[in-house]
PyMOL Python script that loads the backbone (N, CA, C, O; Angstrom):
from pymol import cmd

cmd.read_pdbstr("""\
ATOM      1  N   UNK A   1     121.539  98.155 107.664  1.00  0.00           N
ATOM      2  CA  UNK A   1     121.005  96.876 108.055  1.00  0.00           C
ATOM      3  C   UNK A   1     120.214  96.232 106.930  1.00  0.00           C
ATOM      4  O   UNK A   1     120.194  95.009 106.785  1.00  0.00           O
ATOM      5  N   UNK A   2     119.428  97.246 105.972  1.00  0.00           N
ATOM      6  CA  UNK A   2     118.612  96.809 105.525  1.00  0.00           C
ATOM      7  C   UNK A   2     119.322  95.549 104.010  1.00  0.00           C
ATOM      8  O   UNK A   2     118.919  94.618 103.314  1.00  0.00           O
ATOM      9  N   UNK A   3     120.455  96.310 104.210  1.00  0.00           N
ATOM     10  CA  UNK A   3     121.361  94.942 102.797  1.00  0.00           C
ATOM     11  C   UNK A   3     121.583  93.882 103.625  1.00  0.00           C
ATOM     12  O   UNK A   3     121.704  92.779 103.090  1.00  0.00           O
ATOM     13  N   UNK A   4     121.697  94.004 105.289  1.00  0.00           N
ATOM     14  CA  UNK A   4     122.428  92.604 105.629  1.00  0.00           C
ATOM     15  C   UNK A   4     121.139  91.703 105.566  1.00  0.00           C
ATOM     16  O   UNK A   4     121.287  90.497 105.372  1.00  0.00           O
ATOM     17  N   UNK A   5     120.173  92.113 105.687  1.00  0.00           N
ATOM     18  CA  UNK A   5     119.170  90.792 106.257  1.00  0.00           C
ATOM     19  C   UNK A   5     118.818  90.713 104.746  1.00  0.00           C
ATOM     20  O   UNK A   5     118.535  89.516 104.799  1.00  0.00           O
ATOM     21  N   UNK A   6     118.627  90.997 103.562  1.00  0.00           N
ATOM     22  CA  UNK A   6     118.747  90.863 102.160  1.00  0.00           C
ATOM     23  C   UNK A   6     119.634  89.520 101.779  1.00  0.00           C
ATOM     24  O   UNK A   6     119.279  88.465 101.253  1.00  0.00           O
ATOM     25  N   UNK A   7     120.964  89.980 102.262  1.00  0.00           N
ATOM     26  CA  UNK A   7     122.519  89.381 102.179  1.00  0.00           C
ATOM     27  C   UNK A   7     121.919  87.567 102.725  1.00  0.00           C
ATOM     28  O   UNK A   7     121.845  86.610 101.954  1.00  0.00           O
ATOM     29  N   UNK A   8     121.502  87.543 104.514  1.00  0.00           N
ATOM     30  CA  UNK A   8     121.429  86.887 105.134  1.00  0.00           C
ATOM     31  C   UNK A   8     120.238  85.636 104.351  1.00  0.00           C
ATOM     32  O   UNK A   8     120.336  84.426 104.147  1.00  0.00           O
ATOM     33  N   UNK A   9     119.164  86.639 104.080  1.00  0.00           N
ATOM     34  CA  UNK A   9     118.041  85.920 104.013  1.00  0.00           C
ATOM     35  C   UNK A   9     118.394  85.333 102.432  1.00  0.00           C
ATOM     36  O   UNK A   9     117.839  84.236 102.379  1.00  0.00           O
ATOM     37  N   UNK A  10     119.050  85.593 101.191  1.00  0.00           N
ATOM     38  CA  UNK A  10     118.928  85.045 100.026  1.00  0.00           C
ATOM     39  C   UNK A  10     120.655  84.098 100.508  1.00  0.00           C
ATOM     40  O   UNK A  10     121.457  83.894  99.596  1.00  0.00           O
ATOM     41  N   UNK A  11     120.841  83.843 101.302  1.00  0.00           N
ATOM     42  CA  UNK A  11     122.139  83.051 101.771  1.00  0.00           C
ATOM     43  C   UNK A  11     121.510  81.799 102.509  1.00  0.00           C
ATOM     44  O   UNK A  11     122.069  80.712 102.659  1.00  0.00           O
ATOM     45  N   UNK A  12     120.580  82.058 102.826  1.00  0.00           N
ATOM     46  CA  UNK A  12     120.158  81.309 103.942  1.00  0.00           C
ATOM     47  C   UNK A  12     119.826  79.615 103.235  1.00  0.00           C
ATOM     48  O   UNK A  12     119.305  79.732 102.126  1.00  0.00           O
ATOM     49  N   UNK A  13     119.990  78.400 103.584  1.00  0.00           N
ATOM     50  CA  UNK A  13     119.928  77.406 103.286  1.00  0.00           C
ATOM     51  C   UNK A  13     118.858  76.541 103.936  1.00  0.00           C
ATOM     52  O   UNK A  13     119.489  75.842 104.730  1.00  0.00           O
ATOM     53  N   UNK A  14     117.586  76.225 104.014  1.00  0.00           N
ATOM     54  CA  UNK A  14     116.837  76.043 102.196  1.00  0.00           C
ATOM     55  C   UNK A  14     116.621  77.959 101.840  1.00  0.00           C
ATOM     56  O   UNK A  14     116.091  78.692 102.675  1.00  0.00           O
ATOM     57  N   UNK A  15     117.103  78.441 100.586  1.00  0.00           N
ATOM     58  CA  UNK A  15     116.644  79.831 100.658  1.00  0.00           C
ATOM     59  C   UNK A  15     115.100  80.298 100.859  1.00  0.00           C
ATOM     60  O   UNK A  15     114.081  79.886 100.305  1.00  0.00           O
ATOM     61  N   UNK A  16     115.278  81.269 101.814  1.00  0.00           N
ATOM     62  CA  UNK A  16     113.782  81.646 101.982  1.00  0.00           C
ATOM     63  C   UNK A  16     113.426  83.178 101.388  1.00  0.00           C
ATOM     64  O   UNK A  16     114.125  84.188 101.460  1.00  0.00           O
ATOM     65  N   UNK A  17     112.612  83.074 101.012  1.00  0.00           N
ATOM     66  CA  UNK A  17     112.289  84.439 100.308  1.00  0.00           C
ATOM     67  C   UNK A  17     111.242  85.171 101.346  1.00  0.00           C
ATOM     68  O   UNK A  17     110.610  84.744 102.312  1.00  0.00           O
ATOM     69  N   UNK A  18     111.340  86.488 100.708  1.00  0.00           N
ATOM     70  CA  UNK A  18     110.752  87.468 101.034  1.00  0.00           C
ATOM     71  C   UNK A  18     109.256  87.413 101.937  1.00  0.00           C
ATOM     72  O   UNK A  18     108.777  87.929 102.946  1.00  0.00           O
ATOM     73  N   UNK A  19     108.887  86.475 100.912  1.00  0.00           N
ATOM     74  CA  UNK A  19     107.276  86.255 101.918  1.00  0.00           C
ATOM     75  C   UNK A  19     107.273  85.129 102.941  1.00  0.00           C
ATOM     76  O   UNK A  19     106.509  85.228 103.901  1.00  0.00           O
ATOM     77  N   UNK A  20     108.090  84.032 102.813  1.00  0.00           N
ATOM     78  CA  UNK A  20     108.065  83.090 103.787  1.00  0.00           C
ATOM     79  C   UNK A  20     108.965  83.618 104.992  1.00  0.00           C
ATOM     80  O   UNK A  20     108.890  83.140 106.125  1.00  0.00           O
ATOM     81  N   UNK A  21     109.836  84.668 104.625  1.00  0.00           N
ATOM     82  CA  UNK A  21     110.389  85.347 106.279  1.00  0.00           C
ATOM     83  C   UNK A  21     109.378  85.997 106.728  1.00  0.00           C
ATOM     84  O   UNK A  21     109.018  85.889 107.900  1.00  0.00           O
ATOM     85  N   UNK A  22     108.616  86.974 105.621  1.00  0.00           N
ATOM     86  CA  UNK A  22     107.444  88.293 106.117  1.00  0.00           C
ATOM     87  C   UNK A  22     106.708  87.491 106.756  1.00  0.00           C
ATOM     88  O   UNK A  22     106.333  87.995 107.815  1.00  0.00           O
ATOM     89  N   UNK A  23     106.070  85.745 106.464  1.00  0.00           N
ATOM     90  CA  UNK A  23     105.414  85.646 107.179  1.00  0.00           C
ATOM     91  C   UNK A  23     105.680  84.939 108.175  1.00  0.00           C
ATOM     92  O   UNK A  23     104.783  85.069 109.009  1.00  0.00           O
ATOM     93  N   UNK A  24     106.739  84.021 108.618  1.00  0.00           N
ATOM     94  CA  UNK A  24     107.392  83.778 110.045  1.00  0.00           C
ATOM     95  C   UNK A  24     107.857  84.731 111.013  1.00  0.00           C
ATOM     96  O   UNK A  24     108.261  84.413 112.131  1.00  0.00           O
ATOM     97  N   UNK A  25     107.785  86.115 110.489  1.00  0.00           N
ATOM     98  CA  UNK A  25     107.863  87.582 111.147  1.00  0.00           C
ATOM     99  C   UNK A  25     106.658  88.145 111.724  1.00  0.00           C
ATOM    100  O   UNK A  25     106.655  88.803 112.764  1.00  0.00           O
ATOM    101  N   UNK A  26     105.609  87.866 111.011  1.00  0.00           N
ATOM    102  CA  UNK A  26     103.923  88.655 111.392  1.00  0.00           C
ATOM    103  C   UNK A  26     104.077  90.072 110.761  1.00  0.00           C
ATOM    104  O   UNK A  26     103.562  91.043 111.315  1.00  0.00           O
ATOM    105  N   UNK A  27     105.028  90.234 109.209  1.00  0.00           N
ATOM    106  CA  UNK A  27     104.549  91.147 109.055  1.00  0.00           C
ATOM    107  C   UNK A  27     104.260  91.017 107.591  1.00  0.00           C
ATOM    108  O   UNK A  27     104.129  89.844 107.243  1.00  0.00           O
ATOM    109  N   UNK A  28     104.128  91.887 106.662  1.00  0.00           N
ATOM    110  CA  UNK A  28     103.684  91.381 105.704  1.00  0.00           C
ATOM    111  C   UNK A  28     104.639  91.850 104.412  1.00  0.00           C
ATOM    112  O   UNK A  28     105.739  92.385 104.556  1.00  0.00           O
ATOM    113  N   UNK A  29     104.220  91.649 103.541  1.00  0.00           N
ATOM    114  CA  UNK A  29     106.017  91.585 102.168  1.00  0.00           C
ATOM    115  C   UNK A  29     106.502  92.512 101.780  1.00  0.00           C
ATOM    116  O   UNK A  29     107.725  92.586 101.654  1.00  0.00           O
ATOM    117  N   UNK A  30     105.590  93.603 101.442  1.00  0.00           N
ATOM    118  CA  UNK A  30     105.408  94.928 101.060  1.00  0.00           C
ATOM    119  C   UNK A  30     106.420  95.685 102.515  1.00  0.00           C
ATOM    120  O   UNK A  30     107.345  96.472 102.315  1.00  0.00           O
ATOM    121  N   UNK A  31     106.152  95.407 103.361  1.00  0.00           N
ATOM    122  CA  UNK A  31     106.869  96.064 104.926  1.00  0.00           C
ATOM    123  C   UNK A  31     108.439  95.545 104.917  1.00  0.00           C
ATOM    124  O   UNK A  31     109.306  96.419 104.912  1.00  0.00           O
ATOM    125  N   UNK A  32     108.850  94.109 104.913  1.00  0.00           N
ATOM    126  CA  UNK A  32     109.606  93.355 104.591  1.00  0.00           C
ATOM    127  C   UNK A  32     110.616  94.312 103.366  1.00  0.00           C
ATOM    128  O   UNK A  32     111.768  94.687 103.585  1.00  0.00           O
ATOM    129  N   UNK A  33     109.928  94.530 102.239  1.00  0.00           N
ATOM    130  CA  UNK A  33     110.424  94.986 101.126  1.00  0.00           C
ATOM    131  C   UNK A  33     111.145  96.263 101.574  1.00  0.00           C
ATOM    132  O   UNK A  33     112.317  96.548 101.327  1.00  0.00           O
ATOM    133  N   UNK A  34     110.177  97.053 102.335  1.00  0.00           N
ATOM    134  CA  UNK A  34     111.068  98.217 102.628  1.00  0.00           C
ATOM    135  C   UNK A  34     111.947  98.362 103.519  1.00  0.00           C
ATOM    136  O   UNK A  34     112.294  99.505 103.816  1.00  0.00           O
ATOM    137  N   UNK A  35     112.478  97.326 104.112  1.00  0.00           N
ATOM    138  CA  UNK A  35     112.923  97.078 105.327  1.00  0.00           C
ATOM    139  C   UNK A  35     113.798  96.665 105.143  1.00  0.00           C
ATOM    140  O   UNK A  35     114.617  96.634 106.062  1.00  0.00           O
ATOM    141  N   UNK A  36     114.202  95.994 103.588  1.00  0.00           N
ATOM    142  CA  UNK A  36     115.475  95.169 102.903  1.00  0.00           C
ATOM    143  C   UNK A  36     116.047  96.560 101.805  1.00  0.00           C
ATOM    144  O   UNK A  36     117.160  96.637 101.285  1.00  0.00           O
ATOM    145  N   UNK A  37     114.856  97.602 101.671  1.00  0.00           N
ATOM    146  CA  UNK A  37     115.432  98.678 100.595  1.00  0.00           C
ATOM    147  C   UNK A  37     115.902  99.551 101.154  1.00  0.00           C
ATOM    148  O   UNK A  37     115.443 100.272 102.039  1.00  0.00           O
ATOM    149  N   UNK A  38     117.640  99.520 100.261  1.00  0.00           N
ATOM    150  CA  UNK A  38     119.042 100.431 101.141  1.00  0.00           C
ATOM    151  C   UNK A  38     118.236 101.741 100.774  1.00  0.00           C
ATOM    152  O   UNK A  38     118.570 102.517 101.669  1.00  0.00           O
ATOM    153  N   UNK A  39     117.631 102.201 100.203  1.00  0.00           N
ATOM    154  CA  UNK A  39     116.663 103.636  99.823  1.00  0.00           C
ATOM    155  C   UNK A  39     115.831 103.707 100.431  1.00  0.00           C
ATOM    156  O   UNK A  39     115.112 104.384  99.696  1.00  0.00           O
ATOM    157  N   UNK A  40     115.196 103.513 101.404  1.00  0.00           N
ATOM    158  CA  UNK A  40     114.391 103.938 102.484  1.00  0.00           C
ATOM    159  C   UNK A  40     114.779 103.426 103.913  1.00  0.00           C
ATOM    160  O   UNK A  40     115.098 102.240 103.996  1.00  0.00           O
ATOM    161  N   UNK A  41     114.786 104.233 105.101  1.00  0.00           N
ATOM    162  CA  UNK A  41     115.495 104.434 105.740  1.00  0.00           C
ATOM    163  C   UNK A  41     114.458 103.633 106.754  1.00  0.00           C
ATOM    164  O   UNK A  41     113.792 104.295 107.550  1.00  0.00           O
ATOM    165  N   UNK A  42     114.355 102.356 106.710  1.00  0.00           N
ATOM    166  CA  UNK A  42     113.364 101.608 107.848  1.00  0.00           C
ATOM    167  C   UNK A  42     114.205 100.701 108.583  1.00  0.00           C
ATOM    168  O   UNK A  42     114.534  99.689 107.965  1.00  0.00           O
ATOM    169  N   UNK A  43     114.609 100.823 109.705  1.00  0.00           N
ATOM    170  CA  UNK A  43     114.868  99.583 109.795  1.00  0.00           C
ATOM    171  C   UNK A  43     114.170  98.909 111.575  1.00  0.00           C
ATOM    172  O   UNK A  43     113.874  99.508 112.609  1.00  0.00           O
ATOM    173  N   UNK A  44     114.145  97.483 111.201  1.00  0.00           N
ATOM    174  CA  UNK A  44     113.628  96.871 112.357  1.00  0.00           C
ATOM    175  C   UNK A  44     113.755  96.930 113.919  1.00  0.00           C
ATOM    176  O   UNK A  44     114.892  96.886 114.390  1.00  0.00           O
ATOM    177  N   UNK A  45     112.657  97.028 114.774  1.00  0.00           N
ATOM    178  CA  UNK A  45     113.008  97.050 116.092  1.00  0.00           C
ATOM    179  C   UNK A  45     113.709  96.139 116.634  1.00  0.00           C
ATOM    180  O   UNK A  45     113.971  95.260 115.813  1.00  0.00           O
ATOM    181  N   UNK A  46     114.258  95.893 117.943  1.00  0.00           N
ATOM    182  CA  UNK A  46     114.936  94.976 118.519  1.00  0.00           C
ATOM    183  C   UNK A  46     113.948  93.761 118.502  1.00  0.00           C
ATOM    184  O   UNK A  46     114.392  92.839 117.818  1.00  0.00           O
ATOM    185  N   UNK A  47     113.240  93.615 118.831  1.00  0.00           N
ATOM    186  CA  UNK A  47     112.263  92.533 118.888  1.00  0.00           C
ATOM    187  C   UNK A  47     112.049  91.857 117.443  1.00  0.00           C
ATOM    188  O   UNK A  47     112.361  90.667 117.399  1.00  0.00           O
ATOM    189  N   UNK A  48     111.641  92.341 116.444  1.00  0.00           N
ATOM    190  CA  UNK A  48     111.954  91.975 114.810  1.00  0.00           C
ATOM    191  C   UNK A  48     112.846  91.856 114.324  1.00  0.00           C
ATOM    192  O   UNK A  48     112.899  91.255 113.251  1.00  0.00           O
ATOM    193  N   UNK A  49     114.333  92.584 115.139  1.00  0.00           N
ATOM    194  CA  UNK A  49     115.622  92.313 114.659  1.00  0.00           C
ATOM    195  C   UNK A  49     116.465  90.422 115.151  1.00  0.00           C
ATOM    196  O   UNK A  49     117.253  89.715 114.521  1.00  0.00           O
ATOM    197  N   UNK A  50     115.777  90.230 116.533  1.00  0.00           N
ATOM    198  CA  UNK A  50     115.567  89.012 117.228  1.00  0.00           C
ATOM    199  C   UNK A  50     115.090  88.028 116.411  1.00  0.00           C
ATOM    200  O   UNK A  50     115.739  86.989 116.292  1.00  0.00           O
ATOM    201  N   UNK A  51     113.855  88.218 115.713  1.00  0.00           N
ATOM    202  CA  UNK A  51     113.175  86.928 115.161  1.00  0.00           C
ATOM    203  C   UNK A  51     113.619  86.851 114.091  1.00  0.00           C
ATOM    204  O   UNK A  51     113.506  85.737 113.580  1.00  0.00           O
ATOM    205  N   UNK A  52     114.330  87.968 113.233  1.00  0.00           N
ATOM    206  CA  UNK A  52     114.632  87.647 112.272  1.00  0.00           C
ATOM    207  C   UNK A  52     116.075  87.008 112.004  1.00  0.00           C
ATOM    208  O   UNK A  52     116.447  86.389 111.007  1.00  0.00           O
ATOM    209  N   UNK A  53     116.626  87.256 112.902  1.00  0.00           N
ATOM    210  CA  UNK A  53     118.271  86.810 113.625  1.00  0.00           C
ATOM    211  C   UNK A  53     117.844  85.434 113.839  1.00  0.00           C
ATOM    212  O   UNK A  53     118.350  84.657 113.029  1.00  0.00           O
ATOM    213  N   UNK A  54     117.098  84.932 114.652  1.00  0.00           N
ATOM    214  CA  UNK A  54     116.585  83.598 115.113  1.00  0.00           C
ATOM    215  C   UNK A  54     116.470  82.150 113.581  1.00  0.00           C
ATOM    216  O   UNK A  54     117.058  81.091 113.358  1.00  0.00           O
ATOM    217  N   UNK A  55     114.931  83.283 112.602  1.00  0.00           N
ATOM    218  CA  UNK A  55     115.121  82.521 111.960  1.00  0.00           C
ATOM    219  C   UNK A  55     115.934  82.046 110.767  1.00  0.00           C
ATOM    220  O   UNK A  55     115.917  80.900 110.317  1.00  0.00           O
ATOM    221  N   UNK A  56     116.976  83.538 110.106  1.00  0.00           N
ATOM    222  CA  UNK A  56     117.442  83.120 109.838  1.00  0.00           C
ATOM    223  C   UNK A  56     118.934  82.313 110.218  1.00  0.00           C
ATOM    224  O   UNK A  56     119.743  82.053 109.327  1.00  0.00           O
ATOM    225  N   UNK A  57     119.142  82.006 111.476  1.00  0.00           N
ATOM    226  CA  UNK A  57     120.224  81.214 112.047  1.00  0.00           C
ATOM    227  C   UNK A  57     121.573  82.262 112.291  1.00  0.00           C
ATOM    228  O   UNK A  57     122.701  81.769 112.325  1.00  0.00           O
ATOM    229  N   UNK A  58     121.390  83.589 112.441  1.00  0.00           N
ATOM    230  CA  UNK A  58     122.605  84.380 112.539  1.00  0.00           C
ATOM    231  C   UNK A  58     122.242  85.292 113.508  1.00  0.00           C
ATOM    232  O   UNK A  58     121.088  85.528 113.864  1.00  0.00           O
ATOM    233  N   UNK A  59     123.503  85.925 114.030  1.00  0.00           N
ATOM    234  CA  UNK A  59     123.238  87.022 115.647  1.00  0.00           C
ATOM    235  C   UNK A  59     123.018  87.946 114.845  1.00  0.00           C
ATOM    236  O   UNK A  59     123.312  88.153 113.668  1.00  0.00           O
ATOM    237  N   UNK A  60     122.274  88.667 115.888  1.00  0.00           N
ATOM    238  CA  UNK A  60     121.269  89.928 115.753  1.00  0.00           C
ATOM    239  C   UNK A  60     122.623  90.862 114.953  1.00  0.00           C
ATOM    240  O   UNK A  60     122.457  91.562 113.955  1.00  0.00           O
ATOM    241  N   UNK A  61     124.081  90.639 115.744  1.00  0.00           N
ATOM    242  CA  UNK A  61     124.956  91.636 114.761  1.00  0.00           C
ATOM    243  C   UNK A  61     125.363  91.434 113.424  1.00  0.00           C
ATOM    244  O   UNK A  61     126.051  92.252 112.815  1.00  0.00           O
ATOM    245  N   UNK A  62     124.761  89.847 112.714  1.00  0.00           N
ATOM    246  CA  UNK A  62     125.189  89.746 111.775  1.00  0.00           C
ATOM    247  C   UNK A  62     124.365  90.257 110.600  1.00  0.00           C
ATOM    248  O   UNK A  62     124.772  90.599 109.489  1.00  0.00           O
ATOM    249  N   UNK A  63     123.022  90.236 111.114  1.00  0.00           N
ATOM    250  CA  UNK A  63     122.206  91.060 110.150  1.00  0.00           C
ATOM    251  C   UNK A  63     122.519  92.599 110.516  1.00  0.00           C
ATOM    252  O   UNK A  63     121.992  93.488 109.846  1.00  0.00           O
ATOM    253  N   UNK A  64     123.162  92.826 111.313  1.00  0.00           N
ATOM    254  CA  UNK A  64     123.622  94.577 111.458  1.00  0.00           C
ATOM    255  C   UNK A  64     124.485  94.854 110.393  1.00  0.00           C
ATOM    256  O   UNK A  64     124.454  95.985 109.907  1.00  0.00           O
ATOM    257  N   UNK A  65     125.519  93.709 109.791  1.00  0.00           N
ATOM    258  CA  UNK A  65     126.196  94.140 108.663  1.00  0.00           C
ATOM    259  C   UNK A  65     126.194  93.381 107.495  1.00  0.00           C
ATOM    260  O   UNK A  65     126.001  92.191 107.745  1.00  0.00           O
ATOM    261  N   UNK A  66     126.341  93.637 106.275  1.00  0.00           N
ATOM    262  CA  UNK A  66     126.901  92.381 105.240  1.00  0.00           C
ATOM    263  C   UNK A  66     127.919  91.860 105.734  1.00  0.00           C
ATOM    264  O   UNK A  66     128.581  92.738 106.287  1.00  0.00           O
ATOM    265  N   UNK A  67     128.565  90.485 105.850  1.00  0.00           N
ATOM    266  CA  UNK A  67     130.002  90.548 105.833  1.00  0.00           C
ATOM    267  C   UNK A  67     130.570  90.715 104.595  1.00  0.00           C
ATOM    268  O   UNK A  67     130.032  90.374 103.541  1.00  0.00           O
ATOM    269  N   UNK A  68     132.009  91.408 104.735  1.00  0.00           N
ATOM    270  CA  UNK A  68     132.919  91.239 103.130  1.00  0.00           C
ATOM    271  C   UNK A  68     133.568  90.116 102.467  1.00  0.00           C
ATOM    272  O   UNK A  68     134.184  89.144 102.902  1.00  0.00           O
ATOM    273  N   UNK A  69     133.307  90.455 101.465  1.00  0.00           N
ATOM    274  CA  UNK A  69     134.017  89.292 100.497  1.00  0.00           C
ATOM    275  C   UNK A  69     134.971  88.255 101.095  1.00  0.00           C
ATOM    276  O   UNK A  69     135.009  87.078 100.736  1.00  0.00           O
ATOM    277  N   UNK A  70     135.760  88.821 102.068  1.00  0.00           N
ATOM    278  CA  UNK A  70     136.678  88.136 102.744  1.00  0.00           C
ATOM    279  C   UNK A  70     136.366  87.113 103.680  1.00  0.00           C
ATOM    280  O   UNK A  70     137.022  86.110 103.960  1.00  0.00           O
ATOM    281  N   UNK A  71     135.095  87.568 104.199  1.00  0.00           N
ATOM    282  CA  UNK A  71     134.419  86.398 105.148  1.00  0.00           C
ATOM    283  C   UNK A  71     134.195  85.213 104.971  1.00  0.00           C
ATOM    284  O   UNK A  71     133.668  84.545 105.861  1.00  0.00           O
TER     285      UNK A  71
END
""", "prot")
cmd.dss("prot")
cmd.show_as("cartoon", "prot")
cmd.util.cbc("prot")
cmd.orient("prot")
């Protein structure tokens, strides 16, 4: 998960970075950071997986995956 919302969020149109999602999330960048790093094994609850689906404009399953090249 943690590449799709990476994928999602530097896709996203106006792009939003790291701290302006951490902070439309309530959490903070450093948390965010590890939460986007495929090397540590964090990933978001349903409820954070929601808001972050919300704001960046895609279903909760699309931050479940990257899509491929083909998409």
């Amino acid at each position: 998960m943690s590449n799709a919302i990476k994928y999602w969020r530097e896709h996203h149109r106006p792009f939003i970075s790291q701290k302006e999602l951490a902070e439309k999330i309530n959490i903070d960048r450093p948390t965010l950071s590890k939460i986007e790093n495929p090397d540590i094994p964090i990933d978001p609850d349903e409820v954070l997986a929601e808001k972050i689906a919300r704001i960046l404009g895609v279903l909760v399953t699309d931050i479940l995956r990257r899509p491929s090249e083909n998409e």
